[in-house]
Biopython code that builds the backbone (N, CA, C, O; Angstrom):
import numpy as np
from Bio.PDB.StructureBuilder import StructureBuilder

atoms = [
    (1, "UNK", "N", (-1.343, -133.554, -5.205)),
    (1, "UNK", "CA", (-0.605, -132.474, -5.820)),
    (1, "UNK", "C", (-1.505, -131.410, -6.422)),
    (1, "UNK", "O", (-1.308, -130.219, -6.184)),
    (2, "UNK", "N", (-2.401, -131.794, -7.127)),
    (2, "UNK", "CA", (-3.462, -130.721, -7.466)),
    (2, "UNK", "C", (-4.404, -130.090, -6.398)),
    (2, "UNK", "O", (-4.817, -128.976, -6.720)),
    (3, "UNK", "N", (-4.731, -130.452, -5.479)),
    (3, "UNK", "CA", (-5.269, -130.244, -4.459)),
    (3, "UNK", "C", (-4.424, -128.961, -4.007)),
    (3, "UNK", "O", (-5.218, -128.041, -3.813)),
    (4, "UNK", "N", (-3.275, -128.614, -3.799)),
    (4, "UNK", "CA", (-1.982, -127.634, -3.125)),
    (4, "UNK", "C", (-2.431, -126.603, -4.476)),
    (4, "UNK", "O", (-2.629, -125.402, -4.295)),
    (5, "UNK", "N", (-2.539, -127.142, -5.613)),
    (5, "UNK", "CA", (-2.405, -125.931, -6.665)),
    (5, "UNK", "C", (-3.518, -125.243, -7.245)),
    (5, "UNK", "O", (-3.586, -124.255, -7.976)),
    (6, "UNK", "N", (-4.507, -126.123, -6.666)),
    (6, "UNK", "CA", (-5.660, -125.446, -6.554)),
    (6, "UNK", "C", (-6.456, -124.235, -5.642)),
    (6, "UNK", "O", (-7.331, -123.392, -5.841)),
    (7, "UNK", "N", (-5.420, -124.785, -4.297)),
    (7, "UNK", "CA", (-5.655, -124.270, -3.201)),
    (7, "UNK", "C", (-5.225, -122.536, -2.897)),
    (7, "UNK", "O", (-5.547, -121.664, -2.090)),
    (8, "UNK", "N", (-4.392, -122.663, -3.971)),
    (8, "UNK", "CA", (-2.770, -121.358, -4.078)),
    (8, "UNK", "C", (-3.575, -120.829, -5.209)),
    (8, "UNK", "O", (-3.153, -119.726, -5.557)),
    (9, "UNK", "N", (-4.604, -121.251, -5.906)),
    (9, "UNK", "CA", (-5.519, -120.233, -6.722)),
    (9, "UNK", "C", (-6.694, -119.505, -6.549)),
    (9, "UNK", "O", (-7.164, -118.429, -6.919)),
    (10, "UNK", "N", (-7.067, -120.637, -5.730)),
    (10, "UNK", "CA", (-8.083, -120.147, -5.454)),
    (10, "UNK", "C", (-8.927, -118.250, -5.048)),
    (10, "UNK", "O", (-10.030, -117.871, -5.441)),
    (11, "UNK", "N", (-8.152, -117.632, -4.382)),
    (11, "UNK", "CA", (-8.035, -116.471, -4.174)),
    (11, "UNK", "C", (-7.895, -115.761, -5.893)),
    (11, "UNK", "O", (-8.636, -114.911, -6.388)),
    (12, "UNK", "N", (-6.902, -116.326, -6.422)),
    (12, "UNK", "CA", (-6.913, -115.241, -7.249)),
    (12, "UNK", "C", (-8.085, -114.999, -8.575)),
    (12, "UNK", "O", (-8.344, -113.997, -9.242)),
    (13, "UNK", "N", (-8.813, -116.861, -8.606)),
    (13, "UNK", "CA", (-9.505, -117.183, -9.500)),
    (13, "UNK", "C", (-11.321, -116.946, -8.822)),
    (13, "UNK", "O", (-12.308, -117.321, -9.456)),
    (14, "UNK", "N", (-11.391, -116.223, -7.374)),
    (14, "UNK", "CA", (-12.593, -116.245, -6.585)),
    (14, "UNK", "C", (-13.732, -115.173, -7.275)),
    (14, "UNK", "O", (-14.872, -115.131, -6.812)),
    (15, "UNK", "N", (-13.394, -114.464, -8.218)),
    (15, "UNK", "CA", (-14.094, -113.507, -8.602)),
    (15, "UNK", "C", (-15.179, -113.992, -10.368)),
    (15, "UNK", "O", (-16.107, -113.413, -10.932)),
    (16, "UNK", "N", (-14.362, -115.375, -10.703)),
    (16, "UNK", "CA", (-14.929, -116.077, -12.124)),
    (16, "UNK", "C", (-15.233, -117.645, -11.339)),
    (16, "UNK", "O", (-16.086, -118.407, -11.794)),
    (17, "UNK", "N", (-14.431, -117.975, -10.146)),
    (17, "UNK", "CA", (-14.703, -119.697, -9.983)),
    (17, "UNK", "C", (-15.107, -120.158, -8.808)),
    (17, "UNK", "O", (-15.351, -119.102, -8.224)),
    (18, "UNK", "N", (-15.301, -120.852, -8.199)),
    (18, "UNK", "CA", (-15.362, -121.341, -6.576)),
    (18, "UNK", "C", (-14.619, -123.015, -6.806)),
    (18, "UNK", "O", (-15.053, -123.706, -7.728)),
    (19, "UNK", "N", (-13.825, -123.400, -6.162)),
    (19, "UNK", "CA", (-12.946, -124.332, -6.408)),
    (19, "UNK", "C", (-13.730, -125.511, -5.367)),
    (19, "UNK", "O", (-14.256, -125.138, -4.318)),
    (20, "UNK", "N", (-13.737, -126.654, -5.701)),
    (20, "UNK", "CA", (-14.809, -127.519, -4.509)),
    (20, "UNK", "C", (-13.713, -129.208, -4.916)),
    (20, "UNK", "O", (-13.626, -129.955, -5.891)),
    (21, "UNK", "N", (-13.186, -129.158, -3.787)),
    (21, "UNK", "CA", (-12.361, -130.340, -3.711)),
    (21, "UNK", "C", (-13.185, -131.711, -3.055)),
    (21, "UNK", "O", (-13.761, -131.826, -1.973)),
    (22, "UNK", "N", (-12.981, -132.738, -4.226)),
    (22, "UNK", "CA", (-14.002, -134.183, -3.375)),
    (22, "UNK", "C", (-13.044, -135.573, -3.174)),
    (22, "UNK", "O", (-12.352, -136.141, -4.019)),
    (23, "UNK", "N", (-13.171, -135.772, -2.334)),
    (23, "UNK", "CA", (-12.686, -137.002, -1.508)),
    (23, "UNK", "C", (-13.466, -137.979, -2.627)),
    (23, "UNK", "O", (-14.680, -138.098, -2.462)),
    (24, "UNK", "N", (-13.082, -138.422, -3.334)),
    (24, "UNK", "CA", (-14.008, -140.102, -4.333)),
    (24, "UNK", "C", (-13.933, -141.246, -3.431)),
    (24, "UNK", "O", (-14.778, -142.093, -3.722)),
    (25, "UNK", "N", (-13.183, -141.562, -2.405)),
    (25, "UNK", "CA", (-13.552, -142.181, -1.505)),
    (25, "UNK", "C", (-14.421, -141.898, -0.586)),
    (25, "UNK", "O", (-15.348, -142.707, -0.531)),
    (26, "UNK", "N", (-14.461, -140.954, 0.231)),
    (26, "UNK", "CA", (-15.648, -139.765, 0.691)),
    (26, "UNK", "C", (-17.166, -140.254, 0.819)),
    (26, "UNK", "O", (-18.038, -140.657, 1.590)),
    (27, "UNK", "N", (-16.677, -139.755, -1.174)),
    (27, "UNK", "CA", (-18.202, -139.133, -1.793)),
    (27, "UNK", "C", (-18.122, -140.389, -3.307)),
    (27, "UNK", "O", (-17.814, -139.952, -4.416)),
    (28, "UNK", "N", (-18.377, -141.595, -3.142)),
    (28, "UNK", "CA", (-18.299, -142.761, -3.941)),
    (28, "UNK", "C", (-19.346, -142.499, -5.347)),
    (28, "UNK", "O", (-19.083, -142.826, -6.504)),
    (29, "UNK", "N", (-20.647, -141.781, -4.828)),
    (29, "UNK", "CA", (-21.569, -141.245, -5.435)),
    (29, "UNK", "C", (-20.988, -140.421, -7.106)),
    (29, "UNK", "O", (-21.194, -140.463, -8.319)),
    (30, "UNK", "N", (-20.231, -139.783, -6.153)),
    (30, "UNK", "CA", (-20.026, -138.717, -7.409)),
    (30, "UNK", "C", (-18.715, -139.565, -8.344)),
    (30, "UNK", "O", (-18.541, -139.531, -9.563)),
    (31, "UNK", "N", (-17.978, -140.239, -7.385)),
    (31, "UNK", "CA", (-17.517, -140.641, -8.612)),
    (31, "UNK", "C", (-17.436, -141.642, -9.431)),
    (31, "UNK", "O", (-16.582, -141.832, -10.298)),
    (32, "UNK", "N", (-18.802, -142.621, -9.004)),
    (32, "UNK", "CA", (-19.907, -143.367, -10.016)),
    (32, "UNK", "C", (-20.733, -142.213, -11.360)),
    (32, "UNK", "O", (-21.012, -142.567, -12.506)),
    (33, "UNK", "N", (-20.909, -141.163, -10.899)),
    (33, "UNK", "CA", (-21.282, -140.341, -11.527)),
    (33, "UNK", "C", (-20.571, -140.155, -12.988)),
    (33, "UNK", "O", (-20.828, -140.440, -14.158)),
    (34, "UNK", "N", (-19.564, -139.533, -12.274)),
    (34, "UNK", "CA", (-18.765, -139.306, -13.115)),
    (34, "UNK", "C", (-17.710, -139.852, -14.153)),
    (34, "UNK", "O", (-17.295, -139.221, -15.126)),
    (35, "UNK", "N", (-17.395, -140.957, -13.834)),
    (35, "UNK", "CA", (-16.512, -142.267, -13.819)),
    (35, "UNK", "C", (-15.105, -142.066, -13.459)),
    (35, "UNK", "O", (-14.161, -142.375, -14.186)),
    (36, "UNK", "N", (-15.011, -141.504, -12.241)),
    (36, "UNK", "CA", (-13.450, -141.055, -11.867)),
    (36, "UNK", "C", (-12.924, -142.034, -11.490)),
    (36, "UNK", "O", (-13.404, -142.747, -10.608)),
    (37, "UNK", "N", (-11.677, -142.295, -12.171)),
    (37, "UNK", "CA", (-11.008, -143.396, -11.669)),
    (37, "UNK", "C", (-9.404, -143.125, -11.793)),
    (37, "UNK", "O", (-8.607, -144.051, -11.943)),
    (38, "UNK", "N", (-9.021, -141.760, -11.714)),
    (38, "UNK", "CA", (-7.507, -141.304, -11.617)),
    (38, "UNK", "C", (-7.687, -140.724, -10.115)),
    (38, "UNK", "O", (-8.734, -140.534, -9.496)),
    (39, "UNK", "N", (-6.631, -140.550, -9.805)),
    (39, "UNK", "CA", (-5.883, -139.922, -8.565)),
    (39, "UNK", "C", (-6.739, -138.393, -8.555)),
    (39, "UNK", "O", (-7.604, -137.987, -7.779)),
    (40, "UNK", "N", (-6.316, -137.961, -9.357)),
    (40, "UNK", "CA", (-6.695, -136.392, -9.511)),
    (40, "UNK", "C", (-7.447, -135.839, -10.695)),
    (40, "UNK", "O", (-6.879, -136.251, -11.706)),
    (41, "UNK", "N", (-8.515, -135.058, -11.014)),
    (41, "UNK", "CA", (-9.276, -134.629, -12.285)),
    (41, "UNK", "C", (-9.681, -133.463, -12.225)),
    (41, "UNK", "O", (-10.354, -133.148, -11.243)),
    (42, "UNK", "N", (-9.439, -132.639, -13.088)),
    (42, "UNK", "CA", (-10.088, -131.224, -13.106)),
    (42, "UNK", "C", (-11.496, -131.723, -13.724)),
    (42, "UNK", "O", (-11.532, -132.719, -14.447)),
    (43, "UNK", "N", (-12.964, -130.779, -13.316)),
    (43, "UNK", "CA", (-13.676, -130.545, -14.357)),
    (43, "UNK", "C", (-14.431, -129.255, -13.896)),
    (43, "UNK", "O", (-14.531, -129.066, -12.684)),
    (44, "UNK", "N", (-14.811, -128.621, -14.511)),
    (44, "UNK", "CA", (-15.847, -127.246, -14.940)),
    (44, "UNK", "C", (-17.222, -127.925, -14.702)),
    (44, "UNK", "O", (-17.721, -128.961, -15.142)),
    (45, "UNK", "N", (-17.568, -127.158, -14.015)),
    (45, "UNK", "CA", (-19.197, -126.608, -14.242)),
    (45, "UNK", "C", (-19.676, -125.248, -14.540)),
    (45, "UNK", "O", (-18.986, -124.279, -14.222)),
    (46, "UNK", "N", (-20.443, -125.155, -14.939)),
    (46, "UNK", "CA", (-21.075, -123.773, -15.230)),
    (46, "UNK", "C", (-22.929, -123.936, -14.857)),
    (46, "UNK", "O", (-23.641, -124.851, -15.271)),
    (47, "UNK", "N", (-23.297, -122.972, -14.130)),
    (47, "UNK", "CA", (-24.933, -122.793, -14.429)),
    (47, "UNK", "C", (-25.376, -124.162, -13.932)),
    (47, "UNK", "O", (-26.479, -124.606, -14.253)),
    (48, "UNK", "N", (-24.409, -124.938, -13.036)),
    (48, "UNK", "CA", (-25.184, -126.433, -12.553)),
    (48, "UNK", "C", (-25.126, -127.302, -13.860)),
    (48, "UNK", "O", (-25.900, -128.259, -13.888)),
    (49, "UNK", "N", (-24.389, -127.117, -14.841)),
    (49, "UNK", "CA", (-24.050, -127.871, -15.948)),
    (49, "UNK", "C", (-22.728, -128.503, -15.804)),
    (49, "UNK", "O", (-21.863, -127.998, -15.089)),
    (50, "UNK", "N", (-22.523, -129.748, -16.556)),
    (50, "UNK", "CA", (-20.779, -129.896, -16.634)),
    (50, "UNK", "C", (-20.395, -129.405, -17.931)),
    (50, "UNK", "O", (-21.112, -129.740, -18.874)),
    (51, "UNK", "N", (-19.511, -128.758, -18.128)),
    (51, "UNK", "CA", (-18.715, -128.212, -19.522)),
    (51, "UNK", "C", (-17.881, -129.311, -19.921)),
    (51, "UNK", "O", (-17.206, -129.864, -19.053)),
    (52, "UNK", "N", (-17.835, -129.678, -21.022)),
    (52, "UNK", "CA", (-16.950, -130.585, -21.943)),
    (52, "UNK", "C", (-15.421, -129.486, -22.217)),
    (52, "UNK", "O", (-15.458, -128.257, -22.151)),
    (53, "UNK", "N", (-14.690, -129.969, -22.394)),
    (53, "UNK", "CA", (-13.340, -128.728, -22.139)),
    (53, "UNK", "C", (-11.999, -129.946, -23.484)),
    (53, "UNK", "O", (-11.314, -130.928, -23.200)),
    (54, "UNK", "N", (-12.144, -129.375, -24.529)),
    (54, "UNK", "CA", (-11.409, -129.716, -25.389)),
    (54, "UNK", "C", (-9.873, -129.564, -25.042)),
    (54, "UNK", "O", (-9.174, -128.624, -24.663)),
    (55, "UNK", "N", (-9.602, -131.207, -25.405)),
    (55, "UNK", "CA", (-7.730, -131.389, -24.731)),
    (55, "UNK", "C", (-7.250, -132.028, -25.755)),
    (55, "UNK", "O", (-7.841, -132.228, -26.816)),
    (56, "UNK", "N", (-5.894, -132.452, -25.395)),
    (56, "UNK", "CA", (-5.128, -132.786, -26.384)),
    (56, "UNK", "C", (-5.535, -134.531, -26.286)),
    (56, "UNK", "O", (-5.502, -135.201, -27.318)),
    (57, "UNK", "N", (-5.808, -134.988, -25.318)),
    (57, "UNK", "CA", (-6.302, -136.040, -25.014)),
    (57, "UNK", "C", (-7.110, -137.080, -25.546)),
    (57, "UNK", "O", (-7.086, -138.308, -25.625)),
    (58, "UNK", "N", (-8.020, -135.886, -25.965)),
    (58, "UNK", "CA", (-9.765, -136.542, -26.657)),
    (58, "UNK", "C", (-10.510, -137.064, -25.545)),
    (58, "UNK", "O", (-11.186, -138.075, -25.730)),
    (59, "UNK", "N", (-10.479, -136.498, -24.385)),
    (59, "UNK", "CA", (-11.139, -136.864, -23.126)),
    (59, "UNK", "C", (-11.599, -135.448, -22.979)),
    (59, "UNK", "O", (-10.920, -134.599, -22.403)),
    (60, "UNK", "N", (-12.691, -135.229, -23.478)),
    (60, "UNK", "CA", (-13.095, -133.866, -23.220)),
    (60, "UNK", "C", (-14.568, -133.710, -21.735)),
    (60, "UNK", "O", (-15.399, -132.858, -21.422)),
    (61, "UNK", "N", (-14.345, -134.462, -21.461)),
    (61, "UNK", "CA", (-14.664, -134.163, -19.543)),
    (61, "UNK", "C", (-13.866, -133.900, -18.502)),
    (61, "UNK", "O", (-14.243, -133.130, -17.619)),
    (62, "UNK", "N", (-12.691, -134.485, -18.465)),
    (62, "UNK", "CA", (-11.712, -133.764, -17.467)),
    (62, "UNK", "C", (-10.718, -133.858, -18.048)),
    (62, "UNK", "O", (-10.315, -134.558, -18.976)),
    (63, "UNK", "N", (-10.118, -132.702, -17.129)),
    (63, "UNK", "CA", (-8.782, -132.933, -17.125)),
    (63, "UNK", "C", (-8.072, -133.872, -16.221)),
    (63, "UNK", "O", (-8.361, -133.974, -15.028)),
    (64, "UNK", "N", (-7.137, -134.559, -16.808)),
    (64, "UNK", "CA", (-6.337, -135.988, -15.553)),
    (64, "UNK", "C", (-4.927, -135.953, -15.548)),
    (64, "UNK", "O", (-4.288, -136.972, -15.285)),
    (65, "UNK", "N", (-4.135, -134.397, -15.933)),
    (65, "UNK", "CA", (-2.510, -134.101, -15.579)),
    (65, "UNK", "C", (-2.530, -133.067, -14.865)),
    (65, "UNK", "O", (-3.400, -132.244, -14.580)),
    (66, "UNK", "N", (-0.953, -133.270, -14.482)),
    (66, "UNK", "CA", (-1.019, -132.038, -13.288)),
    (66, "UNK", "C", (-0.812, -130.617, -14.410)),
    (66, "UNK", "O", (-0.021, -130.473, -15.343)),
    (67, "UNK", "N", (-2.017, -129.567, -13.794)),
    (67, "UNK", "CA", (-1.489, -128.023, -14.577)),
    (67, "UNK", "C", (-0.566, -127.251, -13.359)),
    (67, "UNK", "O", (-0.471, -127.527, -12.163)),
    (68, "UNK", "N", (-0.028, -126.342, -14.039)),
    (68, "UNK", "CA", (0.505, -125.327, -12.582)),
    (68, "UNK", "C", (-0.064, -124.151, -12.266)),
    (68, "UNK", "O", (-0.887, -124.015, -13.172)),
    (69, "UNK", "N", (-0.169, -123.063, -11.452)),
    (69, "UNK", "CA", (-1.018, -122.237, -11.118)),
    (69, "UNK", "C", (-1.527, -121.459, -12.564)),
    (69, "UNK", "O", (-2.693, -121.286, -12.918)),
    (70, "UNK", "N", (-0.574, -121.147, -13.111)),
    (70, "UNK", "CA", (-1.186, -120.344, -14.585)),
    (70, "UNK", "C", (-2.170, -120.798, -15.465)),
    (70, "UNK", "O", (-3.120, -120.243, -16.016)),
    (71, "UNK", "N", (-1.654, -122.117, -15.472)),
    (71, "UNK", "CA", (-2.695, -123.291, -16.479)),
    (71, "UNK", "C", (-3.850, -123.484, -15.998)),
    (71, "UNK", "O", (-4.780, -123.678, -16.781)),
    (72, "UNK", "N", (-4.065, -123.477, -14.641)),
    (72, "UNK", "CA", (-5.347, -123.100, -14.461)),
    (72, "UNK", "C", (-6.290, -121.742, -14.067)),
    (72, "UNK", "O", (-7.504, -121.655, -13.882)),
    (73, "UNK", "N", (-5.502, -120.996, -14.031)),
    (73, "UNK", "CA", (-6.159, -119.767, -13.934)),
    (73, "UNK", "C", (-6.354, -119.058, -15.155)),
    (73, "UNK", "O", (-7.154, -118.122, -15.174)),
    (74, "UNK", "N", (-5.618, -119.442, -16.345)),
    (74, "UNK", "CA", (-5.660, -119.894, -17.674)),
    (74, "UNK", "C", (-7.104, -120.480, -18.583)),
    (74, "UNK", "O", (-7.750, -120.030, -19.529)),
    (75, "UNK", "N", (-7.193, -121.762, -17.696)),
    (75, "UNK", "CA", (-8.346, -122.532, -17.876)),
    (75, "UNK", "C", (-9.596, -121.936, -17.457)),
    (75, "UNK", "O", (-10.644, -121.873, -18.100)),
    (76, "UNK", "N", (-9.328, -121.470, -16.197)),
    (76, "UNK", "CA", (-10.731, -120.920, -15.617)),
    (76, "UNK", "C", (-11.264, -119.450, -16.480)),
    (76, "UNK", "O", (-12.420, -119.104, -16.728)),
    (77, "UNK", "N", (-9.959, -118.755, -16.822)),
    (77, "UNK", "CA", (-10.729, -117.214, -17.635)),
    (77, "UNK", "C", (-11.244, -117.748, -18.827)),
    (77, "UNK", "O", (-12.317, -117.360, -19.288)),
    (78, "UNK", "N", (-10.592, -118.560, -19.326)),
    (78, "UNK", "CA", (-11.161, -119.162, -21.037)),
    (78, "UNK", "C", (-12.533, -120.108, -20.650)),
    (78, "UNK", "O", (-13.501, -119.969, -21.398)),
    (79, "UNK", "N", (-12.606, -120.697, -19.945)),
    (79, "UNK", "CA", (-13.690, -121.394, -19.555)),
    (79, "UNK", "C", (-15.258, -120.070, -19.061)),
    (79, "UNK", "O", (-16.452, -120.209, -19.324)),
    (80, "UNK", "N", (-14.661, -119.081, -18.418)),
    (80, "UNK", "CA", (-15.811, -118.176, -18.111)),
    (80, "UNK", "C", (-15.517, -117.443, -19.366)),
    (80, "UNK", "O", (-16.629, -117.008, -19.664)),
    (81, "UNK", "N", (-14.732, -117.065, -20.235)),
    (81, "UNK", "CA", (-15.115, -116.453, -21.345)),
    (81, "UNK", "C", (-15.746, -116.777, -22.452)),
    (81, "UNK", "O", (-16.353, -116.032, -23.221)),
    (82, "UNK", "N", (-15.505, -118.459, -22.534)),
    (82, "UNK", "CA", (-16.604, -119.094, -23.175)),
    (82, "UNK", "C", (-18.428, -119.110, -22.769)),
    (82, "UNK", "O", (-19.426, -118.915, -23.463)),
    (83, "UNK", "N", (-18.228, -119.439, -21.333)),
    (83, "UNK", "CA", (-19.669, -119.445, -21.500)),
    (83, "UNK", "C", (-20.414, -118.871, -21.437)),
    (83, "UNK", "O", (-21.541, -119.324, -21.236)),
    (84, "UNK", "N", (-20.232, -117.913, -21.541)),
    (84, "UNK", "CA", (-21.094, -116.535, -21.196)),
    (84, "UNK", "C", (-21.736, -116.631, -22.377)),
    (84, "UNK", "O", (-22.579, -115.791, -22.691)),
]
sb = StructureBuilder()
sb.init_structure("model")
sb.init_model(0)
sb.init_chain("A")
sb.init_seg("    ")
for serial, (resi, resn, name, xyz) in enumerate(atoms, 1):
    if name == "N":
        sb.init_residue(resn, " ", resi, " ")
    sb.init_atom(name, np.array(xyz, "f"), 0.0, 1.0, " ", f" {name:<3s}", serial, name[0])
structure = sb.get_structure()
């Protein structure tokens, strides 16, 4: 499901983000890395860094609910307006 709503942003978010979708079955690597172990996860990078991204959660490495196109295009301007 995030995969479709990412996909439908991408265009509009191409000028602050580049969107990079990973198979964790795939790519097992990364998500030993990372410790992915939901269905679906947003996370930010910046500058070849990972960004910590404050939630309601207290899981401030990803995100792990579904957003809808706004919420993340939302996420992505506040995320490049932060790190600059």
């Amino acid at each position: 499901w995030m995969d479709a709503t990412l996909l439908r942003v991408a265009d509009k978010i191409s000028h602050m983000a580049t969107i990079y979708i990973v198979d964790t079955v795939e790519v097992p690597d990364f998500n030993a890395l990372y410790e992915l172990n939901d269905p679906a996860t947003l996370m930010v990078f910046f500058g070849n860094k990972h960004l910590k991204i404050e939630s309601i959660t207290g899981d401030s490495n990803r995100i792990k609910w579904k957003l809808d196109e706004q919420e993340i295009i939302d996420a992505v301007e506040n995320v490049q307006r932060r790190a600059r």
